[in-house]
Structure formats: structure tokens, C-alpha cells
Short mmCIF file of the C-alpha atoms (twelve columns), coordinates in Angstrom:
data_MODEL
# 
_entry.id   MODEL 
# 
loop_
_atom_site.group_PDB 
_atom_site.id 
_atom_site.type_symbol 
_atom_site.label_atom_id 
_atom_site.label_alt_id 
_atom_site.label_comp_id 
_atom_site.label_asym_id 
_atom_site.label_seq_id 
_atom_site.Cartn_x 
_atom_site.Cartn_y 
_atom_site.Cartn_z 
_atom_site.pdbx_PDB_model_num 
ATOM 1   C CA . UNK A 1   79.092  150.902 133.642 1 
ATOM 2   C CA . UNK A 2   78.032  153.440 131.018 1 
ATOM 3   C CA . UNK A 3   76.698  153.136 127.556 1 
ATOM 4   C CA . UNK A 4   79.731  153.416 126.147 1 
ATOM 5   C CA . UNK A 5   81.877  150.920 127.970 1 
ATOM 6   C CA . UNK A 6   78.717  148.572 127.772 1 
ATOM 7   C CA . UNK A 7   79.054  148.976 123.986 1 
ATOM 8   C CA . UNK A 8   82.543  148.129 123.828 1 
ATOM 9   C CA . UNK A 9   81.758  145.196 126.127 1 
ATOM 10  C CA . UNK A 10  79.292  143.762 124.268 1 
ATOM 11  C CA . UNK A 11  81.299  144.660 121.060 1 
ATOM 12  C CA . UNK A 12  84.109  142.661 122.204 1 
ATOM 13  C CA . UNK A 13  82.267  140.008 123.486 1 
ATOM 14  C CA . UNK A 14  80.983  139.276 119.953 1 
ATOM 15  C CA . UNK A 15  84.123  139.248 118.138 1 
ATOM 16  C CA . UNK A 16  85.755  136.834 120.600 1 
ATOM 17  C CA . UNK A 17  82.715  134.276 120.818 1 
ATOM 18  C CA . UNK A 18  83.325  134.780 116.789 1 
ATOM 19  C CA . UNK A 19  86.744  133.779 117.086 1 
ATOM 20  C CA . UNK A 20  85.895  130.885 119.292 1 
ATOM 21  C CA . UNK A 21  83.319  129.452 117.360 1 
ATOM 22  C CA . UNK A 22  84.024  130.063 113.677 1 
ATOM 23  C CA . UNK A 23  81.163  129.177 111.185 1 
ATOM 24  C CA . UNK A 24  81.270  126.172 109.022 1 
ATOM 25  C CA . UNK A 25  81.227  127.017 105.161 1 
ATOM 26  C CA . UNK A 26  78.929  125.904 102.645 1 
ATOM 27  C CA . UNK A 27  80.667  122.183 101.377 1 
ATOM 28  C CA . UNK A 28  83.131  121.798 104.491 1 
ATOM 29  C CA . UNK A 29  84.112  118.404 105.929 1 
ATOM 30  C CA . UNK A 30  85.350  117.166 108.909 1 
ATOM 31  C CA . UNK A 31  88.326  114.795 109.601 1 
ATOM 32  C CA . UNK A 32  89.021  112.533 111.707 1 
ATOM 33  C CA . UNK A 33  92.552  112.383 112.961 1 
ATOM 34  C CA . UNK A 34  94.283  109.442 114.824 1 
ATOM 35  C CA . UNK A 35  97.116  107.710 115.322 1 
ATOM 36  C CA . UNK A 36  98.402  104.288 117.001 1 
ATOM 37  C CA . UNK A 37  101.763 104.396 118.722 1 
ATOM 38  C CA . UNK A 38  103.365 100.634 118.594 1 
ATOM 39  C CA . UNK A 39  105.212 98.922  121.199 1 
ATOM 40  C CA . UNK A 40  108.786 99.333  120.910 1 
ATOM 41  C CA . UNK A 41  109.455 95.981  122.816 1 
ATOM 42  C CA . UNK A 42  110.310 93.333  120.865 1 
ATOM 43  C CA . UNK A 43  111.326 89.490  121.527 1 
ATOM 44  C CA . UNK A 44  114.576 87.567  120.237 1 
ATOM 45  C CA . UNK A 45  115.186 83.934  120.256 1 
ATOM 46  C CA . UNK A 46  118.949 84.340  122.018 1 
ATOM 47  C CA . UNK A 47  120.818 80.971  121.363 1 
ATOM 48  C CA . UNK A 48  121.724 79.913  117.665 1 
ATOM 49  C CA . UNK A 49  119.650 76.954  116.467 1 
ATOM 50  C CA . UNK A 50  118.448 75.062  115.917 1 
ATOM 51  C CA . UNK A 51  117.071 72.935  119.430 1 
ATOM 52  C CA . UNK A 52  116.135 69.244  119.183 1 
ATOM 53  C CA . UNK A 53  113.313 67.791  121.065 1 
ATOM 54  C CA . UNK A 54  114.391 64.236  121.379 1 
ATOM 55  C CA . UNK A 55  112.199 61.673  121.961 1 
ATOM 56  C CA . UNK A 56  115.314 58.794  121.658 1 
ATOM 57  C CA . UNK A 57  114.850 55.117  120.969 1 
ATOM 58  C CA . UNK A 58  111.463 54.476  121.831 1 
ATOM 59  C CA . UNK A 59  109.955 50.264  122.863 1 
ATOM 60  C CA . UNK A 60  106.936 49.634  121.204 1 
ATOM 61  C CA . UNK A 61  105.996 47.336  123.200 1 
ATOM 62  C CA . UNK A 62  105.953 50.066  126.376 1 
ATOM 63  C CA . UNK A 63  102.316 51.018  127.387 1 
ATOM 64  C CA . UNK A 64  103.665 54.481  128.656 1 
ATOM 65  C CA . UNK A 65  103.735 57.550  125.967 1 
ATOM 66  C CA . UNK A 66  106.955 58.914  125.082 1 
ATOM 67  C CA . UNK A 67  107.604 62.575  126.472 1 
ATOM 68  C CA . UNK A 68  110.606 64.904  125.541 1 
ATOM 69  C CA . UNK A 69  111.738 68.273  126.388 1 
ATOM 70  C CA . UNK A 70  113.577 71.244  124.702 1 
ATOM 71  C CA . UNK A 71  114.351 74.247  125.986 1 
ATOM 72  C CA . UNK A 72  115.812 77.634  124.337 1 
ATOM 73  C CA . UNK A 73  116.317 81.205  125.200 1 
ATOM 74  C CA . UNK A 74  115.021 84.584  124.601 1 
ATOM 75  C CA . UNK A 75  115.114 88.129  125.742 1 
ATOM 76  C CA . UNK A 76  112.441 90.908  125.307 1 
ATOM 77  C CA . UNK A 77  113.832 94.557  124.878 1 
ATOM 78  C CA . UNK A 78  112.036 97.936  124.652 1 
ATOM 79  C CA . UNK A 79  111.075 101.075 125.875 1 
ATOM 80  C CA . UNK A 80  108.464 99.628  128.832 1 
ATOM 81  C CA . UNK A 81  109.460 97.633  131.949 1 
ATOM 82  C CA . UNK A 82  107.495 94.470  131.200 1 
ATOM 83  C CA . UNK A 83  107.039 93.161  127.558 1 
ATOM 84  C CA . UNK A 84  104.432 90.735  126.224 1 
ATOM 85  C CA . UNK A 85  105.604 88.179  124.305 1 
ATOM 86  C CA . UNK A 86  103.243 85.182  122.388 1 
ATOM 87  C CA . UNK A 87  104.763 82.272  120.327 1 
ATOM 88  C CA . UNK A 88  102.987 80.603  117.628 1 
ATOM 89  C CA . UNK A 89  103.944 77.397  115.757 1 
ATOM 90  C CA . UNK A 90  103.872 76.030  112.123 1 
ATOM 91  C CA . UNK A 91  102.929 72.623  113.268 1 
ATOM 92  C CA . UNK A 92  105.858 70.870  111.403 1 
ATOM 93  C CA . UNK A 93  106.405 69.781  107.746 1 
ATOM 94  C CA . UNK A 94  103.984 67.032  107.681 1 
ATOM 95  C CA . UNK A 95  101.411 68.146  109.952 1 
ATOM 96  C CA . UNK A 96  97.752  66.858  108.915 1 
ATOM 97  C CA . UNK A 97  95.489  70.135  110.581 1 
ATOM 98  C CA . UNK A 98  96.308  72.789  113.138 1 
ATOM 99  C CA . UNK A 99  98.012  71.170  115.826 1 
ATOM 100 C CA . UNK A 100 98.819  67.958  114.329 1 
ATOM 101 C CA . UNK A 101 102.466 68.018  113.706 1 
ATOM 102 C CA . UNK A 102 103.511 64.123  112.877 1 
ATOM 103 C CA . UNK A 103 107.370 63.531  112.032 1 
ATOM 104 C CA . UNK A 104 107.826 61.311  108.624 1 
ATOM 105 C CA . UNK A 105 109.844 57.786  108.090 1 
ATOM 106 C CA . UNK A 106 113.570 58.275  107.232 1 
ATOM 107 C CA . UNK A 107 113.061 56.283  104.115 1 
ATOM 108 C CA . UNK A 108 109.752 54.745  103.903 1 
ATOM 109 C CA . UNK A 109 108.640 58.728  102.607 1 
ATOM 110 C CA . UNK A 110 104.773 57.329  103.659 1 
ATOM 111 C CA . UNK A 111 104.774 56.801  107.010 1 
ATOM 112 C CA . UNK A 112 104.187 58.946  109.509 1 
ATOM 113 C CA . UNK A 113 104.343 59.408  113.502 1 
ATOM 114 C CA . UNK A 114 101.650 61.734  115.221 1 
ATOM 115 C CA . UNK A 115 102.996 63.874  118.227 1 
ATOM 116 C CA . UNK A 116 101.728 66.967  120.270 1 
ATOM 117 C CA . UNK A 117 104.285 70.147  121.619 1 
ATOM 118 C CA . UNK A 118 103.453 72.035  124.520 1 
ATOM 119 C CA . UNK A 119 104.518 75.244  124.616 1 
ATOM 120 C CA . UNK A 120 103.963 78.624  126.235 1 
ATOM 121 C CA . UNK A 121 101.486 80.750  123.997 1 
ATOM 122 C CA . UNK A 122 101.904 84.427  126.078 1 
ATOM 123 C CA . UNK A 123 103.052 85.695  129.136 1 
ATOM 124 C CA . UNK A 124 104.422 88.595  130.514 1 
ATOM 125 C CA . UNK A 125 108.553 88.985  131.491 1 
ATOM 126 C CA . UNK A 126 110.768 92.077  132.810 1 
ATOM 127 C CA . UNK A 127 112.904 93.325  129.485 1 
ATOM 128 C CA . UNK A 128 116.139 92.565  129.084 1 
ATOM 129 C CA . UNK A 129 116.135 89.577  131.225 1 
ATOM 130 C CA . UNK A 130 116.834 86.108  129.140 1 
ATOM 131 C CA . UNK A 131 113.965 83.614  129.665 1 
ATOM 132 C CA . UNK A 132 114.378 80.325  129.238 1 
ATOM 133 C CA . UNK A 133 110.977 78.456  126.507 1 
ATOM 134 C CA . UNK A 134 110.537 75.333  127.649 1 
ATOM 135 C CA . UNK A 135 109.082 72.857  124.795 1 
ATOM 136 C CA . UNK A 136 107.213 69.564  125.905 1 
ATOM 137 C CA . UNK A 137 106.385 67.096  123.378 1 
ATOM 138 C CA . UNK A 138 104.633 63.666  123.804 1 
ATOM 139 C CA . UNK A 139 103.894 60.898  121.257 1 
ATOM 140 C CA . UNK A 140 101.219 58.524  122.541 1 
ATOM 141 C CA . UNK A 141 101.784 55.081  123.085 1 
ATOM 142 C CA . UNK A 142 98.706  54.214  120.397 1 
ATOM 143 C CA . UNK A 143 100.518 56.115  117.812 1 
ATOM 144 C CA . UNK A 144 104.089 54.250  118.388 1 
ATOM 145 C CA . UNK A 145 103.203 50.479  118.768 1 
ATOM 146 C CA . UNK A 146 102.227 49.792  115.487 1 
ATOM 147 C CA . UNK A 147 104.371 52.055  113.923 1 
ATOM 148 C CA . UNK A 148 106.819 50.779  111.174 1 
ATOM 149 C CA . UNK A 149 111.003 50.466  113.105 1 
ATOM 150 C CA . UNK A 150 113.463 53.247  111.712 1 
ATOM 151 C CA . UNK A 151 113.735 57.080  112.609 1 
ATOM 152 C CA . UNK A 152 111.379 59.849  112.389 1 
ATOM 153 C CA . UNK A 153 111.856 63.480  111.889 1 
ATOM 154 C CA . UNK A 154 110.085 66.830  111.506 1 
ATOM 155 C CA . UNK A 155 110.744 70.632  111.721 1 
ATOM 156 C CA . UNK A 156 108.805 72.985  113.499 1 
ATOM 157 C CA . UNK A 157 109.420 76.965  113.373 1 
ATOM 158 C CA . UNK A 158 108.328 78.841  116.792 1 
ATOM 159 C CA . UNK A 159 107.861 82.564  116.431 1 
ATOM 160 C CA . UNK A 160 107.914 85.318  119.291 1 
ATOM 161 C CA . UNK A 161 106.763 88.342  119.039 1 
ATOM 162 C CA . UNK A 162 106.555 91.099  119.322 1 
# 
């Protein structure tokens, strides 16, 4: 290689390592640039409502609690195979803390009936398959044999998302 190509060589070298690594100017900033791309599954309760967990005409005198089960349906849609689905409750109308939903007297407005629901909180299920929720709830037997005779009720809202 001769001076001259050598000089056009190293000439052109230059400009492109220029090119490639342009100098910062006095005052310049960097950003940072990101983004999140959310899930396009998302998780419908399928069957009108609403569902009643019965517990039924209950003996006080029985040293057993009192169970009862509801059951609804859902279906997960969305661009993946699998979605991931959690469901959260609001504990009732009356509920003293988290997690302790009580249903109230029909007419005596101050009494009050302590239970517990047992639900699902996440899992994982194939989209556009409907799943059946299965709700458990249990009143102990302390909490019903003193309790004052007449009905009880409460409303709970489940949530599923996404």
C-alpha cells in the first residue's frame, strides 16, 4: 500500500469512526426510553348474576359448622394461550376487617352472623375455555348457637382480572 492509498485509508477511517461515535455537546442530556406492553387477556364472569351461597335453615343446637357452596362461570380471552386470572373480594356489606364478611339480621338491623368464603385467589387456565369458580363458605358452629332466630344476608362482589 502506498502513501497515498494509506492516506485515504486513514482519512476514511476517521470520518467513519466520526460518524459512529458522534461527540456529545456542551448541555446535552440523555433519555431514557421504555415502554410496557400489557396483556391483552382479560377475564369475564360468563353467567348473569347474581349466585347465592346458601347456607339454608341452620339448628342451633348442631355442634357441626354450617358449609355452603356456589359456583359461577368465567372465560379468559386474549392474544396468549394461557391467561392468568386472580379474584379479589370486598368482604361483604357488614364485614368488621379484611376477611371478616358477617351477614346482618333481616330486621333486628344489630345483629350480625360471622362467616368465612373460600375462594380461588389465581391460577392459570387455557383462553377461551369457560371455567367453572367454585365458592365455599362456612359459618362456625360458635358463631350460630347463640345467635338471635330469623334470616341473615350479605353481598359480596368478586372481581377477576385481568
Amino acid at each position: 500500500m502506498n502513501l497515498r492509498q494509506r492516506t485515504v485509508f486513514a482519512v476514511l477511517a476517521f470520518g467513519l469512526t466520526a460518524m459512529a461515535c458522534p461527540a456529545r455537546a456542551a448541555g446535552s442530556h440523555t433519555l431514557s426510553v421504555g415502554a410496557t406492553i400489557l396483556s391483552k387477556n382479560q377475564c369475564k364472569f360468563t353467567n348473569g348474576g347474581p349466585t347465592a351461597l346458601a347456607f339454608g335453615a341452620i339448628d342451633p343446637s348442631s355442634p357441626a359448622d354450617s358449609t355452603a357452596t356456589a359456583t359461577t362461570t368465567f372465560k379468559c380471552t386474549g392474544s396468549s394461550p394461557m391467561a392468568t386470572y386472580q379474584i379479589t373480594s370486598d368482604d361483604g356489606l357488614y364485614e368488621t376487617s379484611t376477611s371478616a364478611p358477617r351477614m346482618r339480621h333481616g330486621t333486628n338491623l344489630a345483629e350480625f352472623l360471622p362467616y368465612s368464603i373460600n375462594l380461588p385467589q389465581s391460577a392459570t387456565v387455557p383462553k377461551n375455555v369457560t371455567q367453572t369458580l367454585t365458592v365455599n363458605g362456612t359459618i362456625l358452629a360458635a358463631q350460630f348457637q347463640n345467635a338471635l332466630a330469623g334470616a341473615y344476608s350479605d353481598t359480596v362482589v368478586l372481581t377477576i382480572s385481568p
